[in-house]
C-alpha positions in Angstrom: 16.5 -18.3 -4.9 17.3 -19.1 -1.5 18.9 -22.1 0.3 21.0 -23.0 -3.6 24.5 -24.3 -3.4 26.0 -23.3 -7.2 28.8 -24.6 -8.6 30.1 -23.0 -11.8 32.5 -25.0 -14.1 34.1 -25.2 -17.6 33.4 -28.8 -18.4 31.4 -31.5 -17.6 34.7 -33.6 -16.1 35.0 -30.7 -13.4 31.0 -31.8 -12.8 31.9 -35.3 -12.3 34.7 -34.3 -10.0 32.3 -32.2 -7.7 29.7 -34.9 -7.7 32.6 -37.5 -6.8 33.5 -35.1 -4.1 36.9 -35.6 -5.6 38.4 -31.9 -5.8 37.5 -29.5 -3.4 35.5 -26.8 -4.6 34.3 -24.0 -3.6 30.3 -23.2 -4.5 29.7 -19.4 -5.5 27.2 -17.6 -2.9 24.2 -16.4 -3.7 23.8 -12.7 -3.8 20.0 -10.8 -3.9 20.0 -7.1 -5.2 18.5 -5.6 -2.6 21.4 -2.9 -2.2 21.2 -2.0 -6.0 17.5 -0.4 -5.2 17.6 2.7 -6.0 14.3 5.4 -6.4 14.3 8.3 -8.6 12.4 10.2 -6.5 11.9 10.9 -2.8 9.7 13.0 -0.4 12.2 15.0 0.6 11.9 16.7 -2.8 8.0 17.4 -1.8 7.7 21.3 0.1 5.3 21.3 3.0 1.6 18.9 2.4 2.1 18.0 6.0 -1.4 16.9 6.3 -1.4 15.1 3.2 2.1 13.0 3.8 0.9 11.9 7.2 -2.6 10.7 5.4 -0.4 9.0 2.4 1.8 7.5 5.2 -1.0 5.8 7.0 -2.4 4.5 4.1 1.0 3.0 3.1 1.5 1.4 6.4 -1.9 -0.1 6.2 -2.7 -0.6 2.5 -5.2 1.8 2.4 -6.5 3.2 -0.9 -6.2 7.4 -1.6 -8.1 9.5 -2.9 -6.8 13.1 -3.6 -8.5 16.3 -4.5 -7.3 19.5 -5.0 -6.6 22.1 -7.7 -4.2 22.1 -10.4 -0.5 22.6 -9.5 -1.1 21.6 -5.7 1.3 18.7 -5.7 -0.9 15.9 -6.1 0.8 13.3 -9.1 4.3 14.9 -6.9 2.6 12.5 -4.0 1.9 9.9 -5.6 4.8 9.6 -8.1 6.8 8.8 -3.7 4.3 6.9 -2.3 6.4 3.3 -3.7 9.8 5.0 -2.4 8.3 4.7 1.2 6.2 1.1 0.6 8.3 -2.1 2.0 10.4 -3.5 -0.1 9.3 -7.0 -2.0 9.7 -10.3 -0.3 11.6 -12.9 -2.5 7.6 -14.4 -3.2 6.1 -11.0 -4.0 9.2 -10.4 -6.0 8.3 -13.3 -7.8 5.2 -12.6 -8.5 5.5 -9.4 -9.8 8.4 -10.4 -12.3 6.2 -13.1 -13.6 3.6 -10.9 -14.1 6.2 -8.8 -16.1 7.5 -11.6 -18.1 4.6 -12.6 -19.4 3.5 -9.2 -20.3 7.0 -8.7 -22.3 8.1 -6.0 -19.8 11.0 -7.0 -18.1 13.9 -4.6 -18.6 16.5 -6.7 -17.4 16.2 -10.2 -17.8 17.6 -12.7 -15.0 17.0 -9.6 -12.4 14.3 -9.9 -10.0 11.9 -6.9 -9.8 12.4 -5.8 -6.3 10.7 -2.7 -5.8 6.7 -2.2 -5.8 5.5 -1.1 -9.1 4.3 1.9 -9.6 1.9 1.9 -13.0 -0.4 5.6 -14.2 -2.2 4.8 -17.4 -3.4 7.8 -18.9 -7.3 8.4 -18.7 -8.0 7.3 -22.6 -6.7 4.1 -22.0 -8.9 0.8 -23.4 -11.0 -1.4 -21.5 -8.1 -4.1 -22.6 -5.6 -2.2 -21.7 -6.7 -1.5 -18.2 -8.1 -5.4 -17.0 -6.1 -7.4 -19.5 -7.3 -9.3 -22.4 -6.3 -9.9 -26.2 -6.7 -13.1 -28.4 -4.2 -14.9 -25.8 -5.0 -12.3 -22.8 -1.8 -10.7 -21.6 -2.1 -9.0 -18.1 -3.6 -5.4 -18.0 -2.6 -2.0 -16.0 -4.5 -3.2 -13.0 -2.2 -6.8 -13.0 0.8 -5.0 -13.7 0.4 -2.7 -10.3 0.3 -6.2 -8.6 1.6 -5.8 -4.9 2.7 -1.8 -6.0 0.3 1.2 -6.9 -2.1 2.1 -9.3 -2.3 5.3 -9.9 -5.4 7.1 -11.6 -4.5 11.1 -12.3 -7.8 13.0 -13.5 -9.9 10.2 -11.9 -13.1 11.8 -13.0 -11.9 11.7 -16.7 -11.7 8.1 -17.0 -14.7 6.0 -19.0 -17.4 5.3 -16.4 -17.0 1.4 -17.5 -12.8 1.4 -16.7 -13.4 2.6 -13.8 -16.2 0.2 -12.6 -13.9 -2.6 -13.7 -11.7 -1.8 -10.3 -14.9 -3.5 -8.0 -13.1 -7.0 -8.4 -9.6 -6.3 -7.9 -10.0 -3.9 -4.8 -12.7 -6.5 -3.2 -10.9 -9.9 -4.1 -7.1 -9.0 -5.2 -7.7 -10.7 -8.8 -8.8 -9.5 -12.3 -10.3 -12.9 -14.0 -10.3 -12.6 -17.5 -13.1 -14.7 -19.3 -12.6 -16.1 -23.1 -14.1 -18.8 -25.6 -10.8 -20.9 -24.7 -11.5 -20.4 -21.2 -10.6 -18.2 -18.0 -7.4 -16.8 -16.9 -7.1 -15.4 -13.4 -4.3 -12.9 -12.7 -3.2 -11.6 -9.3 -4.0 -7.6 -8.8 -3.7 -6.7 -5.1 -3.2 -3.5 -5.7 -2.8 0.2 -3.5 -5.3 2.5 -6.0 -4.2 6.0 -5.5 -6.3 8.6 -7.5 -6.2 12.2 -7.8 -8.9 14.8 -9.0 -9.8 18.2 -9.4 -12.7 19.5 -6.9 -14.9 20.8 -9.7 -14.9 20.9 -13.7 -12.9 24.0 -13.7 -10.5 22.9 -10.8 -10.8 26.3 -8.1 -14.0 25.0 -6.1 -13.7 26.3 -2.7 -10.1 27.5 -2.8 -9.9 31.4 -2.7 -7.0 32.7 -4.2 -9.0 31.8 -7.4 -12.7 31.9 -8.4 -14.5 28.9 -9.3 -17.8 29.2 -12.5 -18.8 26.6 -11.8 -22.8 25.9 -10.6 -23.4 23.0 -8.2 -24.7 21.1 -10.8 -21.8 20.9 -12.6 -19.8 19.9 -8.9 -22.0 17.2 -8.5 -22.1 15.8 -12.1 -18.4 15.6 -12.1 -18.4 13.9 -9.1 -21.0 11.5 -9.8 -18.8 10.5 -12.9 -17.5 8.1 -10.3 -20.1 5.8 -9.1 -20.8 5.7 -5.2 -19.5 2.1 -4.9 -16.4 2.6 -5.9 -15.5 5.8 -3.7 -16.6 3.9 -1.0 -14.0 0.8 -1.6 -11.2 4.1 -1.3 -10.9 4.6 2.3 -8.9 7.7 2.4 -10.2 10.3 1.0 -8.3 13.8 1.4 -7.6 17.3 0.4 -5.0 18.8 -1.3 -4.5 22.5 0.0 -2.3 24.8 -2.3 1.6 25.5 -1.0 2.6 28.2 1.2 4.9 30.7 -0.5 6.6 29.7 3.0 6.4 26.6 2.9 7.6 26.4 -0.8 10.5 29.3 -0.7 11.8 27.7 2.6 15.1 26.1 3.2 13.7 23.7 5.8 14.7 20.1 5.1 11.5 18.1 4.7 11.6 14.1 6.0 13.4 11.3 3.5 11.2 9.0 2.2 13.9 6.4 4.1 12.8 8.1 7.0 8.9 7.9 6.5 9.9 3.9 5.1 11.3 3.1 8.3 7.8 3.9 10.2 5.9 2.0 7.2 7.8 -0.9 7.7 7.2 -1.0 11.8 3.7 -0.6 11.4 3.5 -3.4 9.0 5.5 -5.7 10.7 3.2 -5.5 13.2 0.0 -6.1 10.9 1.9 -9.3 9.9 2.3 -10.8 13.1 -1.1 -9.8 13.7 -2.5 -11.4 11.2 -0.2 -14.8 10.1 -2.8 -17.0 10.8 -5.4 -15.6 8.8 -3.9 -15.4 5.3 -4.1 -11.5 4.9 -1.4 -9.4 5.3 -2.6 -5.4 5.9 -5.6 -3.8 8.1 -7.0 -2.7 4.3 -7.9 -6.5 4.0 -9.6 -7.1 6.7 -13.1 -8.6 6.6 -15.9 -8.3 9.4 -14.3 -11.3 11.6 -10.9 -10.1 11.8 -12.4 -6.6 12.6 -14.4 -8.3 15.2 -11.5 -9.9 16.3 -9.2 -7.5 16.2 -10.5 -3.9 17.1 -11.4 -3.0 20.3 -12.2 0.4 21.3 -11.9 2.0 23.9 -15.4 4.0 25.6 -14.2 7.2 24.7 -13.4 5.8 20.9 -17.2 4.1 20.2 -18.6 7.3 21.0 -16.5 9.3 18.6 -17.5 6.7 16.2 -20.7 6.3 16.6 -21.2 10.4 16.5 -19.5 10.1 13.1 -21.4 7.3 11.9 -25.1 9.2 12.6 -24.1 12.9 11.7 -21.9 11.8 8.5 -25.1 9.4 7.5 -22.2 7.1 6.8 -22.6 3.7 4.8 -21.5 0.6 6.2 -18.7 0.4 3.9 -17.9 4.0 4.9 -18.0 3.3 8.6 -16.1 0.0 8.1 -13.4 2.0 6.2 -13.3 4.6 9.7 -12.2 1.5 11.7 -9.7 0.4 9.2 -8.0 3.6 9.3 -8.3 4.4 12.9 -6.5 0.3 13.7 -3.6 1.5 11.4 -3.4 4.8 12.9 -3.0 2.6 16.1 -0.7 0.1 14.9 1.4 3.3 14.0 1.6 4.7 18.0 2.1 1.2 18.5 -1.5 1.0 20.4 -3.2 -2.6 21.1 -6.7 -0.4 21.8 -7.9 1.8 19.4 -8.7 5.3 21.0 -10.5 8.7 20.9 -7.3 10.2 19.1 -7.6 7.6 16.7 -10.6 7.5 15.5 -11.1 11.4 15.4 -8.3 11.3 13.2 -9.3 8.7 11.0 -12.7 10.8 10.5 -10.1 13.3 8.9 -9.7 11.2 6.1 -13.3 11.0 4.9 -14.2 14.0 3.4 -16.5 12.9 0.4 -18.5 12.2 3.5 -19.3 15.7 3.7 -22.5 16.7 2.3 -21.0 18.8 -0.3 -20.1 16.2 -2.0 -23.5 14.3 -2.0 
């Protein structure tokens, strides 16, 4: 807590005193942990993926949702496991939410401690309807609560029960999980950065050549339609995971700190507040039509770029809403009040279940 004078004593005559203003004494300061944050991990640890850190930074820096797919052993739960190491650190009111979240879910690990850093929660792909959204006779706060202001992060999306995952529609449209029983409703917070990872096919080697994939393209497209097209459309990057370089993973070049990548994460969203204190949001992910009416313009060269990608990706207006989204945090990032050519082309990057391929 903030603004607190405290006043320890041994007896309740030493509290008279102090109220009496009759001793002088001296009130203990008030001291947050914020120095004690420490992460176990740290991008520096990850070898090369310079395609996919810059996507993963970009969608920290404007609360974008990832999507990752690639084959086995290309580094993708690696990624994800660092993305909280390079997310802001809490303010004292997210900090507060999050540990009451905790509390009531019996999780906090050191009690009287704030929980300062962004959660970082990975269910396994078995887990319960329950488990995931929260419920129980006296409903306790579920996977998607406990990533509250932190990540979620779904490893083998595909595998996950068609229902689970339909379940995300309300927390990555409104930030809230409500929770309906005979005793009545419970509404808990879940503003939440989904991160999920896949395999490109069944087998896990579709289109990568160092290995051969069996699969048919049935079988490509059944696993991918295990995941309805609504809810790949509320994930606005969408991105592939190539397999390392020998060089890249036998070399002795230092990769970037995650303090490093923070430091750009935190400028960029800095900005996004500023932007947006008036409006109650806090990150270009939650913007709704008005604010990107208000708040992206384009430059010539950047509406034809996205208007190209719009008519020869047969994009969706979720889909070409998501484009914008990506291309103002790309801009907030160069520290650009017009969103360009370079932008937008970039942000088109970031799209690739847009591909026909995939449909």
């Amino acid at each position: 807590m903030e603004d607190i004078k405290i006043y320890p004593v041994s007896n309740l005559n030493e509290v008279v005193d102090i109220l009496n203003n009759n001793i002088d004494y001296n009130y203990m300061p008030i001291k947050n942990n914020y120095d004690e944050v420490k992460y176990e991990f740290d991008f520096s640890e990850v070898k090369g993926q310079k395609f996919v850190k810059r996507a993963v930074e970009i969608a920290a820096s404007g609360g974008h949702n990832v999507l990752m797919i690639g084959p086995p052993g290309s580094g993708k739960t690696m990624i994800a496991q660092r993305i909280p190491t390079i997310l802001p650190e809490l303010t004292i009111d997210e900090a507060i939410e999050v540990t009451k979240i905790y509390s009531i879910a019996g999780l906090l690990k050191e009690k009287g401690k704030l929980i300062l850093t962004p959660p970082f929660r990975s269910p396994h792909h078995t887990v319960s309807f329950a488990s995931f959204i929260g419920g129980g006779g006296n409903p306790t706060p579920g996977e998607v609560s406990l990533a509250h202001n932190g990540v979620l992060f779904l490893d083998e999306f595909p595998e996950f029960r068609r229902d689970v995952i339909e379940l995300l529609r309300q927390p990555l449209e409104d930030g809230s999980v409500l929770i309906s029983r005979v005793k009545g409703k419970i509404n808990y917070p879940a503003r939440i950065m989904l991160v999920a990872s896949m395999n490109p096919c069944p087998c896990g080697y579709y289109g990568y050549p160092y290995r051969q994939c069996h699969c048919s393209e049935n079988q490509i497209r059944n696993y991918f339609n295990r995941i309805s097209g609504p809810i790949l459309d509320r994930i606005d990057i969408q991105i592939s995971v190539e397999q390392i370089d020998y060089e890249d993973l036998h070399g002795k070049k230092a990769e970037e700190s995650s303090l490093e990548i923070r430091k750009r994460v935190i400028r960029a969203r800095k900005i996004q507040i500023e932007r947006f204190k008036e409006d109650g949001i806090y990150t270009n992910a939650q913007m709704k039509n008005k604010h990107i009416n208000k708040y992206c313009v384009f430059s010539k060269a950047a509406s034809k770029v996205l208007e190209k990608a719009y008519k020869n990706l047969k994009l969706s207006s979720r889909g070409y809403t998501k484009i914008i989204k990506i291309s103002r945090t790309i801009a907030d990032m160069d520290g650009s009040e017009i969103i360009n050519e370079d932008h937008v082309s970039e942000a088109v990057q970031y799209r690739i279940l847009d591909n026909k391929i995939y449909k």
